[in-house]
C-alpha positions in Angstrom: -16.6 15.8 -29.4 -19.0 15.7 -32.3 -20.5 12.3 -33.4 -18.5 9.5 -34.8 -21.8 7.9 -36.3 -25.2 8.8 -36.1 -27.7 6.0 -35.4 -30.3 4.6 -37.4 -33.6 6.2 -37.4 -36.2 5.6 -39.2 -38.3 8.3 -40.3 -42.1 8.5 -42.6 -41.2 10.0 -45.4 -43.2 13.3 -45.8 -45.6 11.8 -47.8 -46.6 8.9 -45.3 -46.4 11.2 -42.5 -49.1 13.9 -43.8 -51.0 10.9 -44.8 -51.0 9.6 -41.2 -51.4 13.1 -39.9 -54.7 14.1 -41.9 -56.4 11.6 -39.9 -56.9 13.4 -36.6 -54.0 16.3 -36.4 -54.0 18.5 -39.1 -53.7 21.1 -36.9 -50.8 20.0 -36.2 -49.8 20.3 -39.6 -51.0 23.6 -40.6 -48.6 24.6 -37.0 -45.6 23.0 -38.6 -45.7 24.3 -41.8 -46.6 28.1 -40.5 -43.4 28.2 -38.0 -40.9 26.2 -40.5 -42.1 28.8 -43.3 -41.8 31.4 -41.4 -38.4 30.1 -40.2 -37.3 30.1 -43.7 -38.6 33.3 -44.8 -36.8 34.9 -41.9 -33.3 34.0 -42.7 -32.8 35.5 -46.1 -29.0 34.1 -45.9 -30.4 31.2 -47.7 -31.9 33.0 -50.6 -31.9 30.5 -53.8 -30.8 33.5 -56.3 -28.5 36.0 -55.8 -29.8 39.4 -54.8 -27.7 42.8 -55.1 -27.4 45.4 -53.3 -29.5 48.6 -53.9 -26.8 50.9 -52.6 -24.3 52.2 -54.4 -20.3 53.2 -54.0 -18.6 55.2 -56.1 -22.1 54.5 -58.9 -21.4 51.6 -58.9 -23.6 48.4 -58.1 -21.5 46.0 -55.9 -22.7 42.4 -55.5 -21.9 39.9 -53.1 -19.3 37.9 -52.9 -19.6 34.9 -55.6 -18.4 32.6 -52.9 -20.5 33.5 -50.5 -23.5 33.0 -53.2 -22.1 29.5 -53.9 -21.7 28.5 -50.4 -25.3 29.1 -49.7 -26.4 27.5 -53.1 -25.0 23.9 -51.1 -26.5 24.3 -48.1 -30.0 25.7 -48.8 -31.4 22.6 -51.2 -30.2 20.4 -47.3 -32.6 23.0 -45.5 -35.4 22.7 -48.2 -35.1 18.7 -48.5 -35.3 18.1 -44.5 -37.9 20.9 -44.5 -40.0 18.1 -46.7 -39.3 15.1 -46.1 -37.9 15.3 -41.9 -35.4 12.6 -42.8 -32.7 12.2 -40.5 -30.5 10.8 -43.5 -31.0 13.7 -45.5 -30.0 15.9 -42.1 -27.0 13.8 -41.7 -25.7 13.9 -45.4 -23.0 16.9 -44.0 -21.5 17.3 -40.6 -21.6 20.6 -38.7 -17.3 20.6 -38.8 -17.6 19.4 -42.8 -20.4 22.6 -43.6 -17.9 25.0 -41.5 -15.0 24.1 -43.2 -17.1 24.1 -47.0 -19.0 26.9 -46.0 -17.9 29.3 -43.2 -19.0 29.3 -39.6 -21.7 31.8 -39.9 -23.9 30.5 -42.8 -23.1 26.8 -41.5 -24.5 27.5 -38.1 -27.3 29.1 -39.3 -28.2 26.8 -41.4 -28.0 24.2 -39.0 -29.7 26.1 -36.3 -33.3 26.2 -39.2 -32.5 22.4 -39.5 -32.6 22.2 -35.7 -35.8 23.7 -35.2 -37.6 22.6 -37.6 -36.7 18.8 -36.4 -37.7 20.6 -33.4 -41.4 21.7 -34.2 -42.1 18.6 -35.5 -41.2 17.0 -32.1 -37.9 15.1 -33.0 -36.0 15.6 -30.5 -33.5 12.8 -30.5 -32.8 14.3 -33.9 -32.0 17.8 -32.0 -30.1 16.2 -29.8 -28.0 14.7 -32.1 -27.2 17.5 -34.0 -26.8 20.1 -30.7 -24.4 17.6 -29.9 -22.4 17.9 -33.1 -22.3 21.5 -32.6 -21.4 21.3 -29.6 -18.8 19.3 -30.2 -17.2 21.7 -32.3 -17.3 24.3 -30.1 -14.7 22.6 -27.5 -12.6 21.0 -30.4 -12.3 24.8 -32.1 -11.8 26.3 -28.1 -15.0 28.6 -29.3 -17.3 30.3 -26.5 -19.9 27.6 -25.6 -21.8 29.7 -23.5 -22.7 31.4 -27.1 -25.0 28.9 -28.2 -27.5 30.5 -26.3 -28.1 33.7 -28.3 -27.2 31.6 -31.9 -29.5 29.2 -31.4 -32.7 31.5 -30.0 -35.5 32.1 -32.7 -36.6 35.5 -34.1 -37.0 38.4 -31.2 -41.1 38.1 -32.2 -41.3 34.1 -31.8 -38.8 33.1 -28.7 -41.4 30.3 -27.8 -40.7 28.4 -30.5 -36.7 27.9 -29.4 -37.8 25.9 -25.7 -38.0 22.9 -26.9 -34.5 23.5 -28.5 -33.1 24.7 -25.1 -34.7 21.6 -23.4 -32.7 19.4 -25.4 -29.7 21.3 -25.2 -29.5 21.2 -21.6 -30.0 17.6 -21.7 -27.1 17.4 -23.8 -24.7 19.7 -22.0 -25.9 17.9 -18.7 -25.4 14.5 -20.2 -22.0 15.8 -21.6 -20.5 16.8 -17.5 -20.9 20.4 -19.1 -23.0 21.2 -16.2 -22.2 25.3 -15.8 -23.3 25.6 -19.2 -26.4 23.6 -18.8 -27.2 25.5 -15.5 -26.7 28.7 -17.9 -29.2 27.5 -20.6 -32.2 26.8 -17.8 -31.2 30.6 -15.8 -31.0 32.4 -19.7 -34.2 30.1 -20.8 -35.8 31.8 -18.0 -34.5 35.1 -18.2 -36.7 35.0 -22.0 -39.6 34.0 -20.0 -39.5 30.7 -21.1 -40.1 27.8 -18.9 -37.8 24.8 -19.9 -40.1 20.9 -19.6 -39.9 19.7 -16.1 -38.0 16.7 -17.4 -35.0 18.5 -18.6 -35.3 20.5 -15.2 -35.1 16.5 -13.8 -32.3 15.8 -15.8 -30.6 18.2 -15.1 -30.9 18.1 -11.4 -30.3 14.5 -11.9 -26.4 15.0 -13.4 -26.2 18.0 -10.7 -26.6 15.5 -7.8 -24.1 12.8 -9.5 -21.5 15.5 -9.9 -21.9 16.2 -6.2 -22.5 20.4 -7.1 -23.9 21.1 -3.8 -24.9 24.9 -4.3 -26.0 24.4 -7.8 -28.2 21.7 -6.9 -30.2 23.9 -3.9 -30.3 26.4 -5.7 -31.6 25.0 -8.9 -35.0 22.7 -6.6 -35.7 26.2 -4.9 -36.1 28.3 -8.5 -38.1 25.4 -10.0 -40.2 25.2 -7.3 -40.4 29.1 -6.7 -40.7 29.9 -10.6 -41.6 26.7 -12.2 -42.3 24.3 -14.0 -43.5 23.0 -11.0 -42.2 20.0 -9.4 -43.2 16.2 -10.4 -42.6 13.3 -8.1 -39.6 12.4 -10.1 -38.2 15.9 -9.3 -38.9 15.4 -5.2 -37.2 11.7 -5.5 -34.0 13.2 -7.0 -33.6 16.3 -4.2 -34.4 13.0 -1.9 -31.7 11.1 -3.2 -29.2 13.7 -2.5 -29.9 14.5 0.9 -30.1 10.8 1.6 -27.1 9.6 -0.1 -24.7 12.8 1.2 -22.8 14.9 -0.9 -19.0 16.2 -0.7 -18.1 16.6 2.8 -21.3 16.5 4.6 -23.2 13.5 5.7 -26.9 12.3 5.0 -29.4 15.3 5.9 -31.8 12.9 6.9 -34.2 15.7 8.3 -34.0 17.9 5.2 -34.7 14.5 3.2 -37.6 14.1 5.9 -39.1 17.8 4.8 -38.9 16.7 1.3 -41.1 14.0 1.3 -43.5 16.2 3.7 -43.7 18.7 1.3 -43.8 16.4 -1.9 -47.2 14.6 0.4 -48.5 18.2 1.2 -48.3 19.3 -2.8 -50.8 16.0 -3.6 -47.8 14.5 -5.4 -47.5 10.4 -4.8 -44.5 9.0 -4.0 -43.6 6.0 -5.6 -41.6 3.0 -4.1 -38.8 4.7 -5.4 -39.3 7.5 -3.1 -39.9 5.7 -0.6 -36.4 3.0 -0.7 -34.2 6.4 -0.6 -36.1 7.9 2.3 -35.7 4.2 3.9 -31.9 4.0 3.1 -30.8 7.3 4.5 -32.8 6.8 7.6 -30.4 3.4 7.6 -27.7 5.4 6.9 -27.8 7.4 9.9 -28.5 4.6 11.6 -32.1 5.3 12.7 -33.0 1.4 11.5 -35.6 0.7 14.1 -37.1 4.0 12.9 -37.2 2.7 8.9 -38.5 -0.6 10.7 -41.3 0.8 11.7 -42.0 3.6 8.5 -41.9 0.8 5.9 -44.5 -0.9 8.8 -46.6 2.1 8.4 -46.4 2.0 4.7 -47.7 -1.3 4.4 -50.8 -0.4 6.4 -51.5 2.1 4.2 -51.2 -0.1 1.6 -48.1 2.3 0.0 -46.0 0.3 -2.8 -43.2 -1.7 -1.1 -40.2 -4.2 -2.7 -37.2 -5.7 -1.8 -35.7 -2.2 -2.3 -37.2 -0.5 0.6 -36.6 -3.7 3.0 -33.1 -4.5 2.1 -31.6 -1.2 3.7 -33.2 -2.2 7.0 -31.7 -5.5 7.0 -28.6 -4.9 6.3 -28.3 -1.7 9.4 -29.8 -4.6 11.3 -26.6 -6.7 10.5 -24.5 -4.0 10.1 -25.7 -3.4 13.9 -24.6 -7.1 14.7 -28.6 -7.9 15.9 -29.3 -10.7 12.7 -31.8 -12.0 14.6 -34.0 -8.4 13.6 -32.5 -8.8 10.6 -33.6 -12.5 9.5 -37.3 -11.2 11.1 -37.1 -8.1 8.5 -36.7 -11.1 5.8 -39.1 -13.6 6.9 -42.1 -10.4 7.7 -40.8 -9.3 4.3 -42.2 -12.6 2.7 -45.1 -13.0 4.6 -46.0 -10.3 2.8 -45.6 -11.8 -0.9 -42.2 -9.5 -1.3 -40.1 -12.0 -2.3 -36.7 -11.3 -1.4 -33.6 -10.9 -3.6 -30.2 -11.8 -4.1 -29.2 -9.0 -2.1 -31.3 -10.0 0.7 -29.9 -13.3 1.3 -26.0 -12.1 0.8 -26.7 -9.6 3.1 -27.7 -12.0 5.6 -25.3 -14.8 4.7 -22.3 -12.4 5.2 -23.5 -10.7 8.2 -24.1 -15.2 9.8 -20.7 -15.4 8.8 -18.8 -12.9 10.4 -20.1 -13.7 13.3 -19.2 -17.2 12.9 -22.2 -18.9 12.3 -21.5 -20.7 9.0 -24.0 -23.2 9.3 -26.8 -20.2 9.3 -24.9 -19.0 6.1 -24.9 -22.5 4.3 -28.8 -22.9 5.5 -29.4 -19.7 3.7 -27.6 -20.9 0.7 -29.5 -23.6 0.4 -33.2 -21.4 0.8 -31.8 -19.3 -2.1 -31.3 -22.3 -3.9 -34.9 -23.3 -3.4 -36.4 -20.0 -4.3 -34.5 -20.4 -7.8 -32.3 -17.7 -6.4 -28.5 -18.4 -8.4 -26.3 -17.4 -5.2 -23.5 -14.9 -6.5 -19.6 -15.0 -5.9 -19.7 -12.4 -3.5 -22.7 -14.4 -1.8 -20.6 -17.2 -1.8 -17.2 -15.1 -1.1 -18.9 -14.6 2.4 -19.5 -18.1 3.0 -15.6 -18.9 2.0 -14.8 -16.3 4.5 -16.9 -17.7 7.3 -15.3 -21.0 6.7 -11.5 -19.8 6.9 -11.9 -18.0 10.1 -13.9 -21.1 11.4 -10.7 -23.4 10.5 -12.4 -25.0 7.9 -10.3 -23.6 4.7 -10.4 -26.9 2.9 -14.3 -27.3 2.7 -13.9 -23.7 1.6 -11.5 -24.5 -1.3 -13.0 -27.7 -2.1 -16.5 -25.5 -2.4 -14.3 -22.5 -4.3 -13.2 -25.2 -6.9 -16.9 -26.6 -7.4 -18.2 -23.2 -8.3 -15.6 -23.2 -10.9 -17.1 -26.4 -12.5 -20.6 -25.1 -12.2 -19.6 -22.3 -14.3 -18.9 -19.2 -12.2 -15.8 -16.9 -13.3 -13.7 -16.3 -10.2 -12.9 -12.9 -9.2 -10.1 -11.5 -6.9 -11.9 -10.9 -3.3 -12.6 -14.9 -3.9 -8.8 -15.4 -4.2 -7.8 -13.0 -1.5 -10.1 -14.4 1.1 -9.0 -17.9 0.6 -5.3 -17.3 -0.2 -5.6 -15.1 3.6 -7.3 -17.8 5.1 -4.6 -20.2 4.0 -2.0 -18.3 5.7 -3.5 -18.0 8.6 -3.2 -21.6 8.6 0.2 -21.4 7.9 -0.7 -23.8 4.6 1.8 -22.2 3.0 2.0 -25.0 -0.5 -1.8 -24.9 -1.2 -1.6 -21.0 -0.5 1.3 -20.7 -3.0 -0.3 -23.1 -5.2 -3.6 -20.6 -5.3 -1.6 -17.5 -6.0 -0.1 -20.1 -9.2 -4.0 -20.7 -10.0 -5.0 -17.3 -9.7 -2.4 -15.9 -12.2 -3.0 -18.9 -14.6 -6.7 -17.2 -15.0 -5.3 -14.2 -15.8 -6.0 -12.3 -12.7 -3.1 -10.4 -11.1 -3.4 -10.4 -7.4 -3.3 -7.2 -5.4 -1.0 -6.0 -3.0 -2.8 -7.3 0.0 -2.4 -11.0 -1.8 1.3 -11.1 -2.0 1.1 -9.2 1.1 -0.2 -12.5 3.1 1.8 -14.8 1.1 5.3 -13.0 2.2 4.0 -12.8 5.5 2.8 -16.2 6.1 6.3 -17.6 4.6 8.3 -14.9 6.6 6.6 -16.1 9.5 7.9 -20.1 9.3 11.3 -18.6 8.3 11.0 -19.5 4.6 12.8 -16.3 3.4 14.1 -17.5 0.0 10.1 -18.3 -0.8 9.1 -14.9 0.4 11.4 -13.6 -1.6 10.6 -15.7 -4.6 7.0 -14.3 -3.8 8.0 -10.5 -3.3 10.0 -11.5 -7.3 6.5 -11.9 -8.7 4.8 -9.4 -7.2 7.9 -7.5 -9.3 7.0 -9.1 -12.3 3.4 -8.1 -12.3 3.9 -4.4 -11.8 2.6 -4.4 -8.2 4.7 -2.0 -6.4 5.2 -3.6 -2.9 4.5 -1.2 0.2 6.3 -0.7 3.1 4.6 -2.6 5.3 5.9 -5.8 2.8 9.3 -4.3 2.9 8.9 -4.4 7.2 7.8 -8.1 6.9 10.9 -9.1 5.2 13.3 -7.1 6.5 11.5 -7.9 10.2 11.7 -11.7 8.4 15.9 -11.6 7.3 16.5 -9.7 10.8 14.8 -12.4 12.9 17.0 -14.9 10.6 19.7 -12.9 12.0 20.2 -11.5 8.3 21.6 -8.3 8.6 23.3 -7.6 5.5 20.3 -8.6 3.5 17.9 -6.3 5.4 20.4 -3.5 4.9 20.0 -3.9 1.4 16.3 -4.2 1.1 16.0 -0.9 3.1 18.4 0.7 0.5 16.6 -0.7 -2.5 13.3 1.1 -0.3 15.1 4.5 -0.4 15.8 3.9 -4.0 12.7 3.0 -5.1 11.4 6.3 -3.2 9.6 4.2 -0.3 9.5 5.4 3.3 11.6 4.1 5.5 9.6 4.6 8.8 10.1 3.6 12.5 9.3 -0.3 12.4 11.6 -0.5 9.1 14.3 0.5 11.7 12.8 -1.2 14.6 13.6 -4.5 13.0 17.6 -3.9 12.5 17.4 -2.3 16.1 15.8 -5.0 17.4 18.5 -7.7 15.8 21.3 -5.6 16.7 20.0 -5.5 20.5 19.8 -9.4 20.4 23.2 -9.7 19.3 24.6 -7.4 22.1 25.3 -4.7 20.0 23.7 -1.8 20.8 25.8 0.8 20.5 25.7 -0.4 17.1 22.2 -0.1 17.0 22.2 3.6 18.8 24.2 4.9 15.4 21.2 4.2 13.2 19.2 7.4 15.3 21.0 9.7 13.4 20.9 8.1 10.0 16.9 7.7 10.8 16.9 11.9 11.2 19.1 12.3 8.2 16.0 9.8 6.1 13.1 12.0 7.6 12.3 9.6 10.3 11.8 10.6 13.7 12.3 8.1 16.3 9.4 7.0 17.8 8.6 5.6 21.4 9.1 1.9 19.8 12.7 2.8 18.9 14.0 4.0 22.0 12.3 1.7 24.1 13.6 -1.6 22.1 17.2 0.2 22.4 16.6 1.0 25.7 15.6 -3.2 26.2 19.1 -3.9 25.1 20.9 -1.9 26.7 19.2 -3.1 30.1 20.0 -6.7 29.2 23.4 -5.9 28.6 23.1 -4.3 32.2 24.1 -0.7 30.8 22.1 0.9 33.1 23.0 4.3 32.8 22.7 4.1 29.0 19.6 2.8 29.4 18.5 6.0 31.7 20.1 8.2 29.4 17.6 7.2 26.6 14.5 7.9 28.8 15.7 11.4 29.1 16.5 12.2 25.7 13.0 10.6 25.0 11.7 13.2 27.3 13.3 16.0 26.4 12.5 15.6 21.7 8.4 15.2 23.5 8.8 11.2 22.8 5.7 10.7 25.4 6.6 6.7 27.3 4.3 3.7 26.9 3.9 0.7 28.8 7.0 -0.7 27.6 9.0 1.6 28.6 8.0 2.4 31.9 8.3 -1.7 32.5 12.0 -1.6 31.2 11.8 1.1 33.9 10.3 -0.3 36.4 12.9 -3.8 35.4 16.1 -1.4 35.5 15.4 -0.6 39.2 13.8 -4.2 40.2 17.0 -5.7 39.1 19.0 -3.1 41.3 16.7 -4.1 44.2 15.8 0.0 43.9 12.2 -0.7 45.0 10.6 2.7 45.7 12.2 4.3 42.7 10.9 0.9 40.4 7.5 1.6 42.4 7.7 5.3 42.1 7.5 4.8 37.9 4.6 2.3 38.3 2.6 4.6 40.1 3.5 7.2 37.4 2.7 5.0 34.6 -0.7 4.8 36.5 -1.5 8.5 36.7 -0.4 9.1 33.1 -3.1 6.7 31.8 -1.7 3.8 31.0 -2.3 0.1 31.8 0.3 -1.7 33.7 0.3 -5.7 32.2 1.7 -9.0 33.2 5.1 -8.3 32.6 5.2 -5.3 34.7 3.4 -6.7 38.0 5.7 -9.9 37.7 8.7 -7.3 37.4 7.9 -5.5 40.8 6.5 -8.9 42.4 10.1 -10.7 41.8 11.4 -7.2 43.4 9.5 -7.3 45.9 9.8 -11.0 46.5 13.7 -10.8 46.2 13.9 -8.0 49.0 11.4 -9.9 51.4 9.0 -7.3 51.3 6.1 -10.0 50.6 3.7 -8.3 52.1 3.8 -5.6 49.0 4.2 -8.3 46.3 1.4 -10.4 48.0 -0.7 -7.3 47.7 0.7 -6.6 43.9 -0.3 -10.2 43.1 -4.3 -9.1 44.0 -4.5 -6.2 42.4 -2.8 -8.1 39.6 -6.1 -10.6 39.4 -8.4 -8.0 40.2 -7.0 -5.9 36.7 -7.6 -9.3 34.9 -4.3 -10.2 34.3 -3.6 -14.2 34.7 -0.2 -15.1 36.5 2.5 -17.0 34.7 4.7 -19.6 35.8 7.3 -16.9 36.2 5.0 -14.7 38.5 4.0 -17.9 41.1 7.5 -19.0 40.9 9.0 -15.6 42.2 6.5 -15.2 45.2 6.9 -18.9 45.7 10.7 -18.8 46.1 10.2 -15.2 48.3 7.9 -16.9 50.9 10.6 -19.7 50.7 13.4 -17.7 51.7 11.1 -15.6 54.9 10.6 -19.1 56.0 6.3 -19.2 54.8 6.2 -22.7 53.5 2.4 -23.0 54.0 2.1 -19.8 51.8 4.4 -21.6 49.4 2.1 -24.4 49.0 -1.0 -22.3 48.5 0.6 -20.5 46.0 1.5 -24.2 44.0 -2.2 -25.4 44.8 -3.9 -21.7 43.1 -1.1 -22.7 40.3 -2.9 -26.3 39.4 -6.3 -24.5 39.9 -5.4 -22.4 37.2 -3.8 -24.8 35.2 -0.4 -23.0 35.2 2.0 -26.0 35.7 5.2 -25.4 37.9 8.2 -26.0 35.8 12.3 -26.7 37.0 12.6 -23.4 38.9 9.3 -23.7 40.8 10.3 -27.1 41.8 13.7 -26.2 42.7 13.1 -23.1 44.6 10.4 -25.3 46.5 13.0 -28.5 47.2 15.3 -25.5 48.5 13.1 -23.7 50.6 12.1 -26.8 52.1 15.8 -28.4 52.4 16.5 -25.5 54.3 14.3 -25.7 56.9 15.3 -29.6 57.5 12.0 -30.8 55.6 13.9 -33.9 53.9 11.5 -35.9 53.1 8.7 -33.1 52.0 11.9 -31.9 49.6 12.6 -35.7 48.0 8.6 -35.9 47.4 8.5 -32.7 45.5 12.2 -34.1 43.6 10.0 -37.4 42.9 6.6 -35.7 41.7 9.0 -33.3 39.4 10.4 -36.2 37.5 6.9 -37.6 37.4 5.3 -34.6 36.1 7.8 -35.5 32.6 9.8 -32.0 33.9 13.6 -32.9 33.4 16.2 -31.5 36.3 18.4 -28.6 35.4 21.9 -28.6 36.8 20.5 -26.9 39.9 17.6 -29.1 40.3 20.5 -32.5 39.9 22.5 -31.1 42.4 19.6 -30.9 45.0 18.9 -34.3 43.8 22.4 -35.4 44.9 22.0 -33.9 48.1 18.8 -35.2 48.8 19.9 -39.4 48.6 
């Protein structure tokens, strides 16, 4: 990890800078020179002659090692020449890895470590930092012991003060480095000395502590500094502010510690500034206590606290967030009454929460007073607008507009793309959709999964499998492994086409590629199979679901249990339900209306009743298609006084009647002889614009035939044809009969 290059820095030469420092800090001088003498003096490794040692072995004088005297010959003239000059380029003439591997670890280091400090005493600390990180670098490339930097790097035992400023710098560059245990361990052993590190390394490091999310670390660390020192600055309160108004891992905005915080900064005579006070604002946001920021940042102003764009912006966007833009837009306009002009921010924020909600003329009117406060309107500004537009209808003033940025120099990005390309399916306009997704790849940007996702949809939807496919190819091509939710929309897609064999292979290719196969993938073939009139076919796929890992689910049985009912295997049918019952496969509404259907169609009315009642008490909500089920039972059995009731509580749930549902309570009263309730039941059918079709008319014409009402019958004949309805071979015959 040690340096590539070093930068540029350019230093006084010593000459210059005693020159500079006479005037006015030659104490400072005399302070320098004392410490980086005395460093020198102290490390006798660096000796410029060779010394011998006194003792003896054996009488004889043994000196050191001729090496080890050559070694330090090359590295104490560096020492001395940084010592005079404090030029950087002189420092930088050897790497730390380069001295080691010249010179040995030990001398290298220690050499280093006087170069280190006496850039250090002179106040250079980018210098320090530089070559701390050097070191440091080697460390984790030769796997040493970082946390032994501490004890190499400390000054003489008599004159530790003289190493903080070295220990503030390296824990800037451990911190700054992720190496965040061994910066903690720096600041805890810095202490241990009875040194105090420089409140802004104590920042810094709390700073890079709150990034990296280290919860205990980061209390811990604010509690020492303010129990031991240094003591706290404002910057230090607005970081500890920041992390409980953010959250961190796992636990959510502490907006009441973050509220304690900025009592206690207040309470110490420390200021906050605007910064401060936009992090208190946007965690009080964050928990959603907007009307609560609304009303701080009102207090602020009153006591004339500094304000910008920063602290307002959180409290418009909870407003729209909150769906009330019209707080929000007053947040802006009370914002600029007060000379804070707004920003880009301010305006997207509005524009996107206008859109949304479908007002895209509010958005454009925006726009335009961006535009007039020489505000440039971004793509994402804009990407709101585009979607506004496509969930109005109004894709094509939102493409036309999309291709106009383009001229006026904006570089399109993928949410553009993706909002416009979605909005174009929904308008099932397929070509310019496909043409987009062409466009998009052209400038180099490869669409996501949730483009070529709507595409294949949108085509499987208007039954164009082969350009789905063609679709699903590129998405290949590009390396963007489709999910199985795209797998389900084609397979759903070739089993709809009635393409079996083709969905069979997809589903294959799925358990190839190592994609689930889950219950909808098989819902799709069971639902085909059912339509043909093949399920038993479609019951042997259960077991071949358990042997993949996938459990049959409520959807399964009940589209099984669909077809068998149609096919009027009843008992098969029933069979299901139990088996459902008995794996804990809890019924929903559509099975308990296949249910309810089996027994209807038997003219089994208490039992078809009994599981309506059931489906009641088990929570769930009966819909159209069940009341219209038990009303044509009812109705077909003459009990119209229970279907009449059925057909109220039917209105009262919400649920609006369909053709189907007049038509079977029509032809009941018909058949009990209750022609005037007949008729009321066709006039509530115009009130509520459900027009009769050929069976309502026919039942009707019968009902009426019966009772010897010729004429009435030939009327309602005549007003069928009128109505553009065309006679059904049942509805001729009674025409017949009827000349």
């Amino acid at each position: 990890m040690g340096m590539c290059s070093c930068p540029r820095i350019c230093i006084p030469k010593f000459g210059l800078l005693r020159k500079e420092l006479i005037f006015g800090l030659k104490r400072l001088v005399r302070t320098y020179y004392a410490a980086s003498l005395e460093l020198l003096l102290e490390d006798h490794s660096f000796d410029e002659s060779p010394k011998f040692e006194n003792k003896t072995v054996d009488n004889v004088n043994v000196p050191r090692s001729s090496s080890s005297i050559q070694n330090r010959r090359k590295l104490f003239p560096l020492v001395g020449r940084v010592f005079k000059s404090l030029n950087w380029m002189v420092a930088r003439e050897i790497r730390f890895s380069t001295a080691v591997r010249k010179c040995g670890f030990s001398h290298s280091v220690n050499a280093f470590r006087t170069i280190i400090h006496i850039f250090a005493l002179a106040g250079m600390q980018m210098e320090v930092h530089a070559l701390l990180r050097d070191i440091i670098g080697y460390y984790k490339e030769g796997d040493r012991d970082v946390f032994e930097l501490f004890p190499t790097l400390l000054d003489s035992s008599q004159h530790v003060a003289r190493s903080v400023v070295v220990f503030d710098v390296l824990i800037k560059v451990f911190a700054a480095n992720s190496m965040l245990e061994n910066a903690v361990d720096v600041y805890v052993r810095t202490k241990s000395i009875g040194l105090k590190p420089d409140i802004r390394s104590c920042n810094f490091l709390l700073k890079c502590l709150v990034e990296a999310n280290k919860v205990e670390f980061v209390t811990s660390l604010y509690e020492d500094i303010k129990q031991s020192g240094p003591s706290p600055n404002v910057y230090t309160y607005t970081i500890i502010m920041s992390f409980y108004c953010k959250g961190h891992l796992g636990q959510d905005v502490d907006i009441g510690r973050a509220t304690e915080i900025l009592e206690e900064m207040e309470s110490c005579g420390e200021n906050p500034t605007v910064v401060t006070y936009s992090t208190y604002i946007h965690g009080l946001c964050k928990v959603g206590c907007v009307e609560f920021a609304f009303e701080f940042i009102r207090n602020l102003r009153c006591r004339n606290q500094p304000l910008n764009n920063y602290c307002y912006n959180p409290i418009i966007y909870g407003f729209s967030q909150k769906g009330d833009l019209y707080e929000a837009s007053k947040v802006l306009e009370e914002m600029k009454s007060y000379g804070i002009p707004p920003d880009i921010y301010s305006y997207s924020i509005l524009i996107d929460g206008f859109c949304k909600k479908g007002d895209v003329e509010k958005g454009l009117n925006l726009i335009e007073e961006m535009h007039l406060s020489d505000l440039r309107p971004s793509l994402v500004t804009y990407s709101s607008l585009f979607y506004g537009l496509c969930k109005s209808g109004l894709t094509n003033i939102s493409l036309d507009m999309f291709h106009n940025l383009g001229d006026a120099g904006y570089s399109y990005d993928h949410i553009a793309y993706e909002i416009l390309i979605n909005g174009l399916c929904r308008q099932d306009d397929m070509h310019y959709a496909y043409k987009l997704l062409e466009e998009m790849i052209g400038n180099n940007l490869v669409p996501d999964a949730f483009n070529f996702h709507s595409l294949i949809h949108g085509f499987c939807k208007l039954g164009f499998l082969d350009k789905a496919m063609e679709v699903f190819n590129i998405m290949l091509h590009h390396g963007v492994l489709p999910n199985t939710v795209t797998y389900n929309v084609i397979i759903d897609g070739y089993c709809k086409e009635g393409h079996l064999e083709e969905a069979l292979k997809l589903m294959a290719e799925m358990q190839d590629l190592g994609i689930f196969l889950n219950t909808y993938t098989y819902n799709a073939v069971i639902n085909r199979l059912c339509k043909e009139r093949k399920s038993e076919k479609a019951w042997e796929l259960f077991p071949q679901m358990l042997k993949r890992n996938t459990l049959p689910g409520v959807v399964n049985y009940s589209t099984l249990m669909d077809g068998f009912t149609k096919q009027s295997n009843f008992k098969k049918a029933l069979m299901l339900y139990t088996i459902m019952l008995k794996i804990g496969v809890m019924p929903n509404t559509v099975t308990y209306t296949i249910l309810v259907n089996i027994f209807c169609r038997r003219n089994k009315m208490n039992e078809a009743y009994h599981f309506f009642k059931e489906m009641i008490k088990n929570g769930l909500v009966p819909d159209k298609i069940t009341y219209t089920s038990l009303i044509a039972g009812f109705s077909r059995t003459n009990d119209m006084n229970k279907a009449w009731a059925l057909l109220n509580e039917m209105l009262n749930k919400g649920h609006m009647p369909s053709v189907v549902t007049y038509t079977c309570l029509i032809d009941g009263f018909c058949k009990v002889n209750r022609m005037d309730m007949a008729d009321l039941l066709i006039d509530e059918m115009k009130r509520n614009k459900v027009t009769p079709d050929v069976v309502t008319y026919t039942v009707l014409i019968i009902g009426y035939h019966r009772l010897g009402n010729i004429e009435r019958a030939r009327e309602l004949f005549d007003e069928m044809k009128l109505s553009g309805i065309i006679p059904d071979d049942t509805a001729l015959r009674w025409g017949i009969k009827l000349e």
